[in-house]
C-alpha positions as a Python dict, from the first residue, in 0.01 Angstrom:
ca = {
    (1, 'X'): (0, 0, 0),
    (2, 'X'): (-198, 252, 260),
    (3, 'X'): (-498, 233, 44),
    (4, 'X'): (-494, -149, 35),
    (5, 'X'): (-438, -170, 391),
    (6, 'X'): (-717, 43, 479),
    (7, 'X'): (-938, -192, 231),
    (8, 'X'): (-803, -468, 429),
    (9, 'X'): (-896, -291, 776),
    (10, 'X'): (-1250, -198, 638),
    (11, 'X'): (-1304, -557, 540),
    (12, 'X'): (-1163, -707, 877),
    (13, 'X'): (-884, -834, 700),
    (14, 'X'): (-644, -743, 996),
    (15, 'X'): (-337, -991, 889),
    (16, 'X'): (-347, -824, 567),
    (17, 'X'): (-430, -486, 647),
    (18, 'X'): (-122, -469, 948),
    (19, 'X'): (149, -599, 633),
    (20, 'X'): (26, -356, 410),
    (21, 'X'): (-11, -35, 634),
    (22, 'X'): (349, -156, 810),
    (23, 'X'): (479, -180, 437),
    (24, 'X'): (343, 211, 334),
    (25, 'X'): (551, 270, 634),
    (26, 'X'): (858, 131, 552),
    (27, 'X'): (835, 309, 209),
    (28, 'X'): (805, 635, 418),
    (29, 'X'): (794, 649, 766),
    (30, 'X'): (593, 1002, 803),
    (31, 'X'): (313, 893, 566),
    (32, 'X'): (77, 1036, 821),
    (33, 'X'): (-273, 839, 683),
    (34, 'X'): (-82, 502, 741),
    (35, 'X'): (-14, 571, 1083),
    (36, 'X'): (-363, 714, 1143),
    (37, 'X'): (-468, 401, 977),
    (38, 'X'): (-257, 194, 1216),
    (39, 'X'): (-394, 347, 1510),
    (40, 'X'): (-758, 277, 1401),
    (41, 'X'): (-653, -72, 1331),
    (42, 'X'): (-507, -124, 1709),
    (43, 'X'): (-823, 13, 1827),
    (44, 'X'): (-1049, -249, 1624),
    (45, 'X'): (-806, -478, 1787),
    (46, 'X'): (-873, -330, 2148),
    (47, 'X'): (-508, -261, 2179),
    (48, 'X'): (-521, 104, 2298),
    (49, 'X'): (-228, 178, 2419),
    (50, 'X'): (-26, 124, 2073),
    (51, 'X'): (-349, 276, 1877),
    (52, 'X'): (-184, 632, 2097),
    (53, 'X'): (158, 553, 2008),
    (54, 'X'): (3, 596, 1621),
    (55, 'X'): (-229, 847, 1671),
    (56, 'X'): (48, 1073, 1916),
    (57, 'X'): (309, 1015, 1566),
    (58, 'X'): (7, 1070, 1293),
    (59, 'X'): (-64, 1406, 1488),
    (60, 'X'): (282, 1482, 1517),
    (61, 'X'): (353, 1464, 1120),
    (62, 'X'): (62, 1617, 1009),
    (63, 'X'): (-146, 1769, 1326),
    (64, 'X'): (-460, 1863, 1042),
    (65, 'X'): (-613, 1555, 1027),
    (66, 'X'): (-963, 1620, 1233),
    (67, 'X'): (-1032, 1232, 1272),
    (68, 'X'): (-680, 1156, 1440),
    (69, 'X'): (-728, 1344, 1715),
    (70, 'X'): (-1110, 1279, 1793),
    (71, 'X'): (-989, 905, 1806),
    (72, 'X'): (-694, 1019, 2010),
    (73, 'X'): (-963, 1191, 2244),
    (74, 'X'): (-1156, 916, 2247),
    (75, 'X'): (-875, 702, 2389),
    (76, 'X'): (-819, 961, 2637),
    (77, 'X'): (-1143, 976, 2764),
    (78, 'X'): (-1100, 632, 2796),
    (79, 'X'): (-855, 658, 3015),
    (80, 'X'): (-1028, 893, 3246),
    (81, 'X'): (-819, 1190, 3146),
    (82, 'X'): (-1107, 1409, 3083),
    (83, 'X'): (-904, 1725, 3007),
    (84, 'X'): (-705, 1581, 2788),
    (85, 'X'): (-983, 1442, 2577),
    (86, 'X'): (-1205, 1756, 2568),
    (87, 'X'): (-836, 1959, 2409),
    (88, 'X'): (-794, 1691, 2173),
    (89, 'X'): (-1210, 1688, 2108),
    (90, 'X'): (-1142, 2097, 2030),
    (91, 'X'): (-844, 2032, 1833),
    (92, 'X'): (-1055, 1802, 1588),
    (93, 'X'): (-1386, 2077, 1612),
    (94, 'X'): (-1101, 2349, 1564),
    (95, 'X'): (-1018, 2163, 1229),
    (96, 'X'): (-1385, 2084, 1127),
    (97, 'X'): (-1696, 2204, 1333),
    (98, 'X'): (-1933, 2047, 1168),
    (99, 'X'): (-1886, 1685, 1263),
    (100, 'X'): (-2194, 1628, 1502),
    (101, 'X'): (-1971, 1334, 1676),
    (102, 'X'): (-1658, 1534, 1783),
    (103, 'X'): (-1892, 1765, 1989),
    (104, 'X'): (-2132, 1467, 2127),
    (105, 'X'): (-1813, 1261, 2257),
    (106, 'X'): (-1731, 1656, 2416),
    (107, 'X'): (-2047, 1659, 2569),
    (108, 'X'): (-2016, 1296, 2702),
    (109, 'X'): (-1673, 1415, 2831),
    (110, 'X'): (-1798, 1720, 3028),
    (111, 'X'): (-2025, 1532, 3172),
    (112, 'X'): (-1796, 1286, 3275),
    (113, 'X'): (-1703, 1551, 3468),
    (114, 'X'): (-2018, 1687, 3596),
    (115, 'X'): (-2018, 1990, 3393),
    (116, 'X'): (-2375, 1966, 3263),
    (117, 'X'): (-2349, 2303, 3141),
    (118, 'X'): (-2080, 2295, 2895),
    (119, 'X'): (-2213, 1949, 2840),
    (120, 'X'): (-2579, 2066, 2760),
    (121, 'X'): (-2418, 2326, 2491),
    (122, 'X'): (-2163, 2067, 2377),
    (123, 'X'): (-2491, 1807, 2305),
    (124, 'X'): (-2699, 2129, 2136),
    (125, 'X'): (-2432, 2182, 1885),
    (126, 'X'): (-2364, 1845, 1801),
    (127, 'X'): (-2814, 1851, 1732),
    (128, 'X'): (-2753, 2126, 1532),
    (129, 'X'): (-2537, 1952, 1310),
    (130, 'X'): (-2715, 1613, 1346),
    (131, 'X'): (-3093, 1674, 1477),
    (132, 'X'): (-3255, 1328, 1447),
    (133, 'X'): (-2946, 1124, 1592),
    (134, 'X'): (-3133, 966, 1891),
    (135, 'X'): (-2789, 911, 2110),
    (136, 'X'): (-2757, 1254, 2114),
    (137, 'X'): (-3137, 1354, 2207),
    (138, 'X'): (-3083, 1074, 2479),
    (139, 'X'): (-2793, 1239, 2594),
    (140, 'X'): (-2901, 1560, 2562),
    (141, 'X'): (-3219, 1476, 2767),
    (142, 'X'): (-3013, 1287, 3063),
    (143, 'X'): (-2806, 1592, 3122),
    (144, 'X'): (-3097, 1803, 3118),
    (145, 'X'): (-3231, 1558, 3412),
    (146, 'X'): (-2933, 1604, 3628),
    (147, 'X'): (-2867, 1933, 3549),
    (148, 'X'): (-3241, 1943, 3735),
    (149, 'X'): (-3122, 1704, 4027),
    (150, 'X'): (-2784, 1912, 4064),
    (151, 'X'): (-3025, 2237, 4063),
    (152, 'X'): (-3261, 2075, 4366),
    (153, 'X'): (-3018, 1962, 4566),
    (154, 'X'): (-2831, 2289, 4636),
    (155, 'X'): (-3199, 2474, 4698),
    (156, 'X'): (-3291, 2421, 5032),
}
């Protein structure tokens, strides 16, 4: 039923894909990949708050699944809770560091907060992994420009 629902979620099927994931759940309520899958289906549906609820139980039953907490991150960030976002974003580099968008969503985060420095080496290693992704270049570039402004402004 999980792998239909996902199917159904990949397709846009969403009427189909919530009765099938809800369904893998009712067979067993700690199949972790249908409640990731439910969480990525609430996001598709802009509902973020419940997409936490799944991701917050996913990561609970099985807290190795990379994916489930970048997304949970991602929500996070979202919300403005930077720190939060960049613990989940090392939680899913912890689990696989060579995902080029786990550390480019960190490097958006820290410089969210005006860390251009952690964000500058957050945006490097997410080109090493990924070196002709233009977003990141872009990025990469823009903090390089503020880090600039930031270093003008405090020289007299």
């Amino acid at each position: 039923m999980m792998l239909l629902g996902t199917n159904y979620l990949i397709i846009e099927d969403y009427d189909n894909s919530i009765i099938a994931l809800n369904k893998s759940l009712e067979i067993n309520p700690k199949y972790g990949l249908a409640l990731f899958n439910l969480g990525n289906f609430y996001v598709k549906q802009e509902d973020y708050a419940r997409a936490k609820e799944f991701y917050i139980k996913g990561i609970e039953i099985n807290p190795k699944i990379a994916y489930e907490h970048y997304y949970f991150g991602w929500i996070l960030q979202k919300e403005g809770k930077f720190d939060d976002a960049i613990d989940s974003y090392n939680k899913a580099i912890e689990l696989n560091p060579d995902v080029a968008i786990f550390w480019f969503s960190k490097g958006l985060t820290q410089f969210q907060q005006m860390d251009y420095t952690a964000s500058l080496h957050s945006l490097d290693k997410a080109l090493q992994i990924d070196p002709d992704e233009p977003e990141i270049k872009k990025y990469r570039e823009f903090t390089l420009q503020h880090m600039n402004k930031s270093s003008k402004e405090v020289i007299p």
